[in-house]
C-alpha positions, 0 to 999 in steps of 0.5 A: 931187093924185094922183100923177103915173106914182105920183110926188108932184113939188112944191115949196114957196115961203114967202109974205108974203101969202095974198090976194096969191098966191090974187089971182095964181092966180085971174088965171091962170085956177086952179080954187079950192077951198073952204078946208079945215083938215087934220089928218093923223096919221103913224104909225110903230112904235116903233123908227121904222123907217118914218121910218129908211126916208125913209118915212111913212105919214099918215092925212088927212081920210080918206085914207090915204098911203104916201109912199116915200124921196125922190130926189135933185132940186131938187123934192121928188120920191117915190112916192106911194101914196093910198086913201080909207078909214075914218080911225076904223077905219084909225087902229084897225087901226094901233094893233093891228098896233103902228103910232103916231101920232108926229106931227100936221101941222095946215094950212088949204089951199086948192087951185087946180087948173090945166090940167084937174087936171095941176097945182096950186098950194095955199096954206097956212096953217100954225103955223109961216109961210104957204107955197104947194106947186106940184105937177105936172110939173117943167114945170109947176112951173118955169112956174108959179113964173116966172108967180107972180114967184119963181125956183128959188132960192124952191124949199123941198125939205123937208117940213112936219114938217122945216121944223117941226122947224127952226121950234120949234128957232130958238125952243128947242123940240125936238120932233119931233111936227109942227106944231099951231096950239096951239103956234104964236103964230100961231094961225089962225081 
């Protein structure tokens, strides 16, 4: 979803089962996407000074984000920058001007849209667990969370490559380089 005034607002909840929650958002009256597999790349220099700035830069499907440092909140909240671009030769200019890629975040997502695109609700399917994010307004992220049976304290605030980390961890797997399903024991079709 576009950002909001330029800011991305939304949390995550962990789910048991995806056709439960896709069943409950369709009762609501959400617009379904078609199911899509997302590979996005993020990059960074060397000395990471991107990532030291609470910062990323991720290349997804043909769109490039710049997604600046969170704020503090309950709901992960921070600037958001999208363009559509030509992934090939983004990924081209990257390499020349000294930007890597540091990590991948492998996801298969489905999006349900709500109140005419101000909000929405997408499900993923990821190596490390299923989860659902809410973005929108927080009144639109306090409501549907109420409306799907959950409570604030479902809120996850942290970002994939974080709860990845802590995921590959548990196992004793340090890594920093994302999630991918070759790594998961739960691979996705």
């Amino acid at each position: 979803m576009a950002a909001v005034n330029g800011r991305e607002i939304e949390v995550k909840i962990k789910i048991d089962s995806i056709e439960d929650i896709k069943k409950k958002l369709r009762k609501l009256g959400g617009k379904e996407s078609e199911r899509i597999f997302e590979d996005a790349e993020y990059f960074d220099f060397e000395d990471d000074r991107i990532k030291k700035k609470d910062s990323v830069i991720r290349l997804r499907n043909g769109v490039l984000a710049f997604k600046g440092p969170a704020r503090t909140s309950n709901m992960m909240d921070r600037e958001e920058i999208e363009i559509k671009v030509d992934e090939k030769k983004m990924k081209e200019i990257f390499l020349k001007i000294g930007l890597k890629p540091r990590k991948v975040i492998q996801k298969y997502r489905t999006t349900f849209m709500f109140d005419n695109g101000k909000g929405e609700v997408v499900v993923d399917e990821t190596p490390i667990g299923d989860y659902i994010e809410i973005e929108g307004t927080e009144e639109f992220i306090f409501s549907m969370t109420k409306k799907l049976g959950c409570t604030p304290k479902d809120h996850i605030v942290k970002t994939y490559g974080y709860l990845a980390r802590e995921f590959y961890g548990a196992k004793g797997i340090k890594t920093d380089d994302g999630m991918r399903f070759l790594y998961a024991e739960n691979k996705k079709p």
